[in-house]
N, C-alpha and C positions, 0 to 999 in steps of 0.2 A: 475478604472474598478472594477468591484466586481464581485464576486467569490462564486461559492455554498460550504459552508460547514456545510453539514447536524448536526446538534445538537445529533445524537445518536450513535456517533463513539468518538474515540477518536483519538489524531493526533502526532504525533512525530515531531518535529522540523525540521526534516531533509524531510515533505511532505508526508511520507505517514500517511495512513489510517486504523485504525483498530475495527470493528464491533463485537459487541460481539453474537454470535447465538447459537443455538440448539448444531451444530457441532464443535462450539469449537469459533477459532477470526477470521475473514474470514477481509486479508488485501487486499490495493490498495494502489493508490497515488492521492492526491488531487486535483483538480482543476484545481488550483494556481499553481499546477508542471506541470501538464501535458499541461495547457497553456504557462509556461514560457520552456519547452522543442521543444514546436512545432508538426509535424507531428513523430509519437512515429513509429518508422520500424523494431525494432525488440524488445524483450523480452527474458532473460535470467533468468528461473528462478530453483530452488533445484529439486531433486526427491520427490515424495512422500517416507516417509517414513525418510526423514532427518532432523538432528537436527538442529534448529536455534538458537540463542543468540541475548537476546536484544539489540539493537544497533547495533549490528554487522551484517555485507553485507553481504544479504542471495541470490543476484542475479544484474544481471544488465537491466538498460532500454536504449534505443538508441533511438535517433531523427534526424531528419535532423540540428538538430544542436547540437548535445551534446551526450555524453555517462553519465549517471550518474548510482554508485550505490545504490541500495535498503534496507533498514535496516529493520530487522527485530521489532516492535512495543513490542515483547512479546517475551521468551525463550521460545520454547517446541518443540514438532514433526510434521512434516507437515503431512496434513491428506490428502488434496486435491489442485491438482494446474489448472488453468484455461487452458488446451488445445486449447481453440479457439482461445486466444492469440499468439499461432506459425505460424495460419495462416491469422488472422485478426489483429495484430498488433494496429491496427487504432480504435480499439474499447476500451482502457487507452483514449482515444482523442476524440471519441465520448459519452461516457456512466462512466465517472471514479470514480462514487460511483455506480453502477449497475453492466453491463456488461462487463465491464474493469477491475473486481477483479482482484488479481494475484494470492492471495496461501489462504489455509487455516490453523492455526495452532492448536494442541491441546496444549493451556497451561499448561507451568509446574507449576505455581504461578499465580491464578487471580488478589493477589492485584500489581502485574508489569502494568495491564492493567488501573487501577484505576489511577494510578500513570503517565499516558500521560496527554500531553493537551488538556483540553475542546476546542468545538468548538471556543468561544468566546475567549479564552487566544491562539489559534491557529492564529484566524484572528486579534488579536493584532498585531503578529508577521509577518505576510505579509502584514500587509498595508503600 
């Protein structure tokens, strides 16, 4: 099976997804997760205004088959977090590089972001 993974994010091991924009890194989870999760029914994620740590579980995501946690791609402050996600759940499973974002962070260090996997060394690793 194959799997979209856009070339202009970068990707952490652990499936998510991290975009660099205007606002700062604006993450998700990829593809490859949200298809190996199944139907995604809830999202747990920080407040605005909270600190995250690279690597470390900044929320959870739940499916009809699994609980997993979220790692944050980047250290810094969250600026913005996806609200539709509390009530539309199912859109990480329809849209999970667009409308299925989760958070957005300002970084405290850009080359942390430098420093994920390319697309290419990403889908090494799930095939």
């Amino acid at each position: 099976m194959s799997f979209d993974t856009p070339s202009d994010r970068r990707y952490l091991e652990s499936h998510e997804w991290a975009l660099e924009t205007d606002d700062g890194v604006r993450v998700g989870i990829t593809d490859f997760a949200q298809d190996e999760l199944g139907d995604v029914v809830f999202v747990e994620l920080p407040a605005v205004g909270d600190e995250v740590t690279q690597e470390v579980d900044f929320g959870v995501i739940e499916s009809i088959k699994a609980v997993s946690d979220l790692y944050a791609p980047v250290s810094g402050t969250v600026t913005a977090i996806n609200e539709e996600l509390f009530d539309a759940p199912e859109l990480v499973n329809e849209d999970p590089f667009g409308e299925g974002w989760m958070l957005e962070i300002e970084p405290d260090d850009e080359a942390e972001l430098e420093a994920l996997l390319s697309a290419a060394a990403y889908d090494d690793q799930v095939v």
